[in-house]
DONU-929020 format. One line per 3 residues: their letters; for each residue z, y, x of N, C-alpha, C. Coordinates in steps of 0.05 Angstrom, whole numbers, plus 5000, padded with zeros to 4 digits. Atoms other than C-alpha are relative to their C-alpha. Example, Ala and Ser with C-alpha at 12.3 -4.5 7.8 and 13.67 -1.06 7.14 Angstrom:
// residues 2
as	5000,4976,5018,5156,4910,5246,5000,5024,5018  4999,4976,4984,5143,4979,5273,5014,5022,4985
***
This chain:
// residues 222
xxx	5002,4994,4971,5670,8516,3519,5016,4979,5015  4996,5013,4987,5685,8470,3572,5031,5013,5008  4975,4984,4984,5757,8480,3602,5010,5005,5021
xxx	4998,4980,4977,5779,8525,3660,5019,4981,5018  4983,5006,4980,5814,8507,3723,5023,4991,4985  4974,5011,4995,5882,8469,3716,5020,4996,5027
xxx	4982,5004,4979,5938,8463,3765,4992,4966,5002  5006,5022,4984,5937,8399,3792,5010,4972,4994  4985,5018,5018,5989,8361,3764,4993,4998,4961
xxx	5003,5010,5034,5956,8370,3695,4970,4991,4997  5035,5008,5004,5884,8348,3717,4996,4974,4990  5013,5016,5006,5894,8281,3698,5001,4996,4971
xxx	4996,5004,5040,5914,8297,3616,4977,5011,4996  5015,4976,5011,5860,8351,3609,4973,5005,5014  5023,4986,4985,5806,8355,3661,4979,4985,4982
xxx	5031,5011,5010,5731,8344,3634,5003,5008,4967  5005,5000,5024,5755,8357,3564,4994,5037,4990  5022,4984,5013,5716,8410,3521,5018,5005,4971
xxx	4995,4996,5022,5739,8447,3462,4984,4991,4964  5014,5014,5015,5683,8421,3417,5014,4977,4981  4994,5023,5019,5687,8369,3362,4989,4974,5011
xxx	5006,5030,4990,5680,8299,3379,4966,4994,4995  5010,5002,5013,5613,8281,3378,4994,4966,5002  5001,5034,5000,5589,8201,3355,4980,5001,5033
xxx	5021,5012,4973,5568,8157,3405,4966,4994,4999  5029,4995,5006,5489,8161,3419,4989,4973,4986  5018,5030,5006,5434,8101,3400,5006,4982,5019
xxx	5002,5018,4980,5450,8043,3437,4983,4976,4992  5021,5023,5016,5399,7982,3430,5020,4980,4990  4990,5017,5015,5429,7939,3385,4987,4972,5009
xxx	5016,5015,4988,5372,7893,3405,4997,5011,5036  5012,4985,4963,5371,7902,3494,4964,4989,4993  5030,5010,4992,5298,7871,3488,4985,5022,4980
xxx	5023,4982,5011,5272,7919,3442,5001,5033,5017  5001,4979,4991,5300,7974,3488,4972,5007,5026  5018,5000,4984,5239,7997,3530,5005,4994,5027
xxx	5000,5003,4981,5236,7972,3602,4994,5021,5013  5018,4972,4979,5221,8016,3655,4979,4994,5012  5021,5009,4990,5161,8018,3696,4998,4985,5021
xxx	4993,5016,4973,5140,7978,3753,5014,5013,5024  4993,4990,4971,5163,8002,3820,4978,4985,5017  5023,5006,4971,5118,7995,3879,5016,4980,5024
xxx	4978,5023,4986,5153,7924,3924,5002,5030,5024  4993,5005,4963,5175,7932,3997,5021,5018,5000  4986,4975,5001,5229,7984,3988,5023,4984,5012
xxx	4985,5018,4988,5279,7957,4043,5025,5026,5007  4978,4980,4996,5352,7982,4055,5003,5017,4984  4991,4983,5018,5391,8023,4021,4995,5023,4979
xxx	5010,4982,5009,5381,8071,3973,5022,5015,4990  4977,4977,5010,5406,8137,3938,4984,5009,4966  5008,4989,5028,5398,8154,3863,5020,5022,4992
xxx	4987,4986,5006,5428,8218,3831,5005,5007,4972  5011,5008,5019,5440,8221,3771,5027,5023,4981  4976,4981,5017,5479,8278,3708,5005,4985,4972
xxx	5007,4997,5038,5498,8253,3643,5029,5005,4988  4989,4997,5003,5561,8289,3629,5029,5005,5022  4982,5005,4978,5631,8279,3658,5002,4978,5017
xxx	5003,5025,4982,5629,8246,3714,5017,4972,5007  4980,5034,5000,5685,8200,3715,4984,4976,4982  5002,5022,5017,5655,8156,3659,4973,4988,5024
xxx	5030,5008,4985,5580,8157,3695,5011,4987,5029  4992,5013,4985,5609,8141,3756,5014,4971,4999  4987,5026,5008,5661,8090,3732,4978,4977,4991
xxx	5026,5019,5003,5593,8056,3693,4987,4989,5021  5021,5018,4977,5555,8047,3757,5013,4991,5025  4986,5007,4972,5608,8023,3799,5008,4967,4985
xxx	5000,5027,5026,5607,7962,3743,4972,4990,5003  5037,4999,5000,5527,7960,3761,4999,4981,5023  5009,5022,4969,5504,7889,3806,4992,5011,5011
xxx	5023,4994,4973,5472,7911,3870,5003,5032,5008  4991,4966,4991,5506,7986,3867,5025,4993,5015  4987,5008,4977,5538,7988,3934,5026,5017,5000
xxx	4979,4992,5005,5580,8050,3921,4996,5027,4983  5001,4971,5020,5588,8117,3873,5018,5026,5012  4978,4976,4986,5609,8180,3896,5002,5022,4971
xxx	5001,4983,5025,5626,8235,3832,4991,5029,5013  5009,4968,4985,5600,8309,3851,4990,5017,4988  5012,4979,5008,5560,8365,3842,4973,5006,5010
xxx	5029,5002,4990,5476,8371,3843,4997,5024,4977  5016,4977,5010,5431,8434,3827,5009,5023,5000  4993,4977,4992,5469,8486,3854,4996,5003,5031
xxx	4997,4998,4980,5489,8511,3922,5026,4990,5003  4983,5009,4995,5538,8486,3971,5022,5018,4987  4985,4986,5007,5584,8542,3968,5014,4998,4975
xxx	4985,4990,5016,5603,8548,3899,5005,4966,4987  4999,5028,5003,5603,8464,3893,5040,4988,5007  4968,5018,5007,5683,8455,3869,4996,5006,4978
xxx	4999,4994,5032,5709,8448,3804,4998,5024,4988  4997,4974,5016,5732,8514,3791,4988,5021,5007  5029,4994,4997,5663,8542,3815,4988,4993,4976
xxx	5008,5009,5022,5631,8503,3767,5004,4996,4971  4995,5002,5020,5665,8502,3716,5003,5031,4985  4998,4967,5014,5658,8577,3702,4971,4996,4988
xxx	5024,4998,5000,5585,8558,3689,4976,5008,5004  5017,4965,4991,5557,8613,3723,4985,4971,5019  5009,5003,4968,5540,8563,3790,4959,4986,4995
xxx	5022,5021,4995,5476,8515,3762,5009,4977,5010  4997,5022,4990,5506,8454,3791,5010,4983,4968  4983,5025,5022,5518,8390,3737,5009,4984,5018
xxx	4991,5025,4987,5565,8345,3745,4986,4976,4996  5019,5019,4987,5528,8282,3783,5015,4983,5016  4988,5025,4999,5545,8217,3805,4977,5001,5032
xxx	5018,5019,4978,5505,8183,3882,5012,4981,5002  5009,5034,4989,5492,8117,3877,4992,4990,5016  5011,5015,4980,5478,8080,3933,4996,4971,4987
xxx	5007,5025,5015,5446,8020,3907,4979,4981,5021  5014,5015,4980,5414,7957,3945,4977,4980,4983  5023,4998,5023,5338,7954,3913,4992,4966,5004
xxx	4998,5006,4995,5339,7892,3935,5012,4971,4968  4979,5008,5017,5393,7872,3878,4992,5010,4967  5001,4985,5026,5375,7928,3826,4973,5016,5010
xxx	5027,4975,4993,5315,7975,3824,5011,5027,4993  5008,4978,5003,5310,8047,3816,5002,5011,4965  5002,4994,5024,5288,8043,3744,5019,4989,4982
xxx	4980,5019,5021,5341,7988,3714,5023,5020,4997  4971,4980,5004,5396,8042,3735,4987,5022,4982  5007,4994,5006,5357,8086,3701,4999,4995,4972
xxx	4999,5018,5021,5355,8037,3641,5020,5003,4994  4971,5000,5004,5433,8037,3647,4998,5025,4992  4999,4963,5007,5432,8111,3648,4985,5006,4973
xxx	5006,4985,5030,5400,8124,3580,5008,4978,4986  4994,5016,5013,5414,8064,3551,5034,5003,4985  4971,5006,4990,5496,8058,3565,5004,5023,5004
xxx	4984,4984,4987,5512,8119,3600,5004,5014,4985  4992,4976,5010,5501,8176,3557,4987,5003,4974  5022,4992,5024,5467,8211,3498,4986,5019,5018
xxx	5013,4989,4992,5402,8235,3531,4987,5018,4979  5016,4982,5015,5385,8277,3470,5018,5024,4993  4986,4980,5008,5444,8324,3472,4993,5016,5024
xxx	5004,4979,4993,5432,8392,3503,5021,5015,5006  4978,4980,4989,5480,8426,3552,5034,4991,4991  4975,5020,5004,5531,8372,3532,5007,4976,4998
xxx	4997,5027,5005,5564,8310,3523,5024,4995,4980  4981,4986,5004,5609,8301,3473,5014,5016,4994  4979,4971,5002,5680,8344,3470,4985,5019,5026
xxx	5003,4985,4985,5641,8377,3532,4978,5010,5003  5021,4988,5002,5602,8430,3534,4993,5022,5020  5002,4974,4982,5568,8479,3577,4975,4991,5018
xxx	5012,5014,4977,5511,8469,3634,5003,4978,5015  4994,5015,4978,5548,8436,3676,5006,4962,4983  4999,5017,5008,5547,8374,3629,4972,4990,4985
xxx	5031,5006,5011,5464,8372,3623,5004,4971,5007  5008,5017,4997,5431,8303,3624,4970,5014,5021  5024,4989,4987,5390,8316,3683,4998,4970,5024
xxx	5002,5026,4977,5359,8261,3742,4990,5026,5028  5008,4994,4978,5348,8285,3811,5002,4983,5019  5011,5022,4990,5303,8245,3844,4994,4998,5031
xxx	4992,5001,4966,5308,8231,3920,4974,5006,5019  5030,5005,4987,5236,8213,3939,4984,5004,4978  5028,5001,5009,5164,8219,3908,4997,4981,4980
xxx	5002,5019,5013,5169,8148,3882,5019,5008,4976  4981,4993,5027,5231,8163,3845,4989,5014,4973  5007,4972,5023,5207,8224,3808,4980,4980,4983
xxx	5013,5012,5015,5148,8182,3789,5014,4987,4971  4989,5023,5015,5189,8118,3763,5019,5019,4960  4975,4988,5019,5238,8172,3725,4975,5014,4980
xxx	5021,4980,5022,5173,8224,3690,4992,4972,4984  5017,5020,5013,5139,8153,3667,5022,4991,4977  4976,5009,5011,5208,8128,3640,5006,5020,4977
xxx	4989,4970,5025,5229,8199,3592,4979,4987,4985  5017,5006,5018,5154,8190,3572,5004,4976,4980  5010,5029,5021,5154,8116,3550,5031,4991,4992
xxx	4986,5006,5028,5220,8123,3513,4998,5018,4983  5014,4982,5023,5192,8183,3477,4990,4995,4987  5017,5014,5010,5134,8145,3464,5012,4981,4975
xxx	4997,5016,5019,5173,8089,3436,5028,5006,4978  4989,4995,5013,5219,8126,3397,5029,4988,5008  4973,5017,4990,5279,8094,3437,5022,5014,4979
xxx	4982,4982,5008,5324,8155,3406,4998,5006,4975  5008,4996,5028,5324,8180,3335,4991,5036,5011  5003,4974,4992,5322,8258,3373,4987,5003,5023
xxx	5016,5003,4972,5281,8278,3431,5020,4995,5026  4987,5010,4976,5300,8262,3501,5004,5028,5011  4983,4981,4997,5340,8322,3525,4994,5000,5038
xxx	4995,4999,4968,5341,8297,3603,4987,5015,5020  5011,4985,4976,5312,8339,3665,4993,4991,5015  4996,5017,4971,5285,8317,3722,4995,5035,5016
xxx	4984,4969,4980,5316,8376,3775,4995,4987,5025  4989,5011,4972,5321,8375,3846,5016,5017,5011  4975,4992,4989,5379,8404,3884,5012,4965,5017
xxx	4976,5013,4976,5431,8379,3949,5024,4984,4978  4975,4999,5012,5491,8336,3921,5027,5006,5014  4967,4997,4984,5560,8350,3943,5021,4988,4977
xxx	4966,5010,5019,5623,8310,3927,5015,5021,5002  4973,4990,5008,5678,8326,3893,5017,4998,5006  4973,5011,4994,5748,8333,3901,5009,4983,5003
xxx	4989,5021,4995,5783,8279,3922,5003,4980,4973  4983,5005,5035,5825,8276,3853,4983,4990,4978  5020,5003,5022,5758,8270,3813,4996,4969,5009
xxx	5027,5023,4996,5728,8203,3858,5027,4972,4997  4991,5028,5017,5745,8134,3826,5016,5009,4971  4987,4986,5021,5781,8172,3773,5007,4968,4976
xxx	4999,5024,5024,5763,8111,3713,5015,4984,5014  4987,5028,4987,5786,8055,3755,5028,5010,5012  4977,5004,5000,5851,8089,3773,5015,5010,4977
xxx	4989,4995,5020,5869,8120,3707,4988,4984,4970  5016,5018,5029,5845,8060,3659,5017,5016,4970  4982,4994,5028,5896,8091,3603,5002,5028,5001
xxx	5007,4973,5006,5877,8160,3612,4983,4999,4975  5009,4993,5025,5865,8192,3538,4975,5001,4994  5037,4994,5000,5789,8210,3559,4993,4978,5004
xxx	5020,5021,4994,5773,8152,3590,5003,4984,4981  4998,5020,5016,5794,8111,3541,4979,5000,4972  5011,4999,5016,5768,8143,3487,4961,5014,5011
xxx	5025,4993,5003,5694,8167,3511,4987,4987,5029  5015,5018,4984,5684,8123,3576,5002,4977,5005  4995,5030,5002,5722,8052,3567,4961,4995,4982
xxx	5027,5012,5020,5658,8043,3506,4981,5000,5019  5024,5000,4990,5609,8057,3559,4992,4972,5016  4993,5029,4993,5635,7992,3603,4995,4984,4984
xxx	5000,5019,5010,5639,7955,3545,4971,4996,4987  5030,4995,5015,5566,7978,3516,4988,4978,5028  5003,5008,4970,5549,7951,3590,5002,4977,5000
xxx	4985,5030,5001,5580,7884,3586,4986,4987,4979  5018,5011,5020,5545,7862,3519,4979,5012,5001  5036,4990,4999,5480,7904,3520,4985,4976,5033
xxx	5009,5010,4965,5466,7881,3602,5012,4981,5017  4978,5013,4998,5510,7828,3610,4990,4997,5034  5007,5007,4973,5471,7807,3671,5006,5017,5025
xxx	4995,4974,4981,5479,7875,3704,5031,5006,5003  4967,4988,4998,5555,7880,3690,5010,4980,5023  4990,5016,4982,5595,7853,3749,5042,5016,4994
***
């Protein structure tokens, strides 16, 4: 089970961690060119955009795409619930439906739609674990996408498919595509990686994701 509210002064030893056993880190392409691309996208897509995106605790996912060229900024939060019960210790009873979710503002311009997307199963997470990530477990740590616009949804259903297809994973693809409002998080949660680089978690289950990042996508790492 995921773990319950903390006081405040002990959120940064303990928050996000999960009673569970460690689990290994997922498939990562060993080869990036044999990992499947994503699909085209449709041009002209001007100004800013918003991608949403679950694949566990949010500090790491967030911390990852704030390392992402042409991602303008990351906010950490809560999508697929309601406002109301959108704080931690709401959510983390698991009763609410909301996973923790990352918004990207990204400039398509720089990055597409699908490449973060690419990052996101590739780097970010294990898309074939179920109602976890990880020491963390519970709903609120699905692999789910919630897609902003029409196009999105497309780019993201075509994408599950054609790494299904190509066997990207050794287990099926686990991920969701949901829709739900996002709402940030606490204060305490947003930038979290980048101000606690030597926090115990990050070190051990979100530093690797940066560094997967850096050699898998070198191009994309900034």
């Amino acid at each position: 089970m995921p773990i319950r509210p903390l006081p405040l002064v002990a959120l940064t030893a303990a928050l996000c961690l999960g009673a569970a056993a460690v689990a290994t880190w997922p498939d990562t392409p060993a080869n990036a060119a044999a990992f499947p691309a994503p699909p085209a996208e449709k041009p002209g897509v001007k100004g800013d955009q918003v991608a949403v995106l679950a694949g566990g605790c949010f500090w790491g996912i967030e911390g990852l795409f704030e390392h992402v060229r042409g991602v303008k900024s990351v906010t950490a939060g809560y999508a697929g619930g309601v406002k109301a019960d959108a704080t931690y210790r709401a959510v983390s009873t698991e009763k609410t439906g909301h996973a923790e979710a990352v918004r990207v503002v990204y400039d398509p311009s720089q990055v597409s739609y699908g490449t973060l997307l690419k990052v996101f199963f590739s780097v970010g997470h294990d898309p074939t674990q179920i109602n976890r990530q990880f020491p963390d477990v519970g709903p609120s740590y699905r692999s789910a996408i919630f897609p902003q616009n029409a196009a999105q949804r497309e780019v993201a259903t075509s994408y599950i498919a054609a790494l299904g297809k190509a066997q990207a994973f050794s287990k099926p693809i686990a991920t969701k595509i949901e829709t739900g409002a996002f709402y940030p998080a606490e204060s305490y949660h947003q930038d979290f990686l980048r101000r606690n680089p030597d926090n115990g978690y990050i070190r051990r289950y979100d530093a690797p994701k940066l560094a997967a990042l850096r050699t898998t996508w070198p191009a994309l790492y900034r």
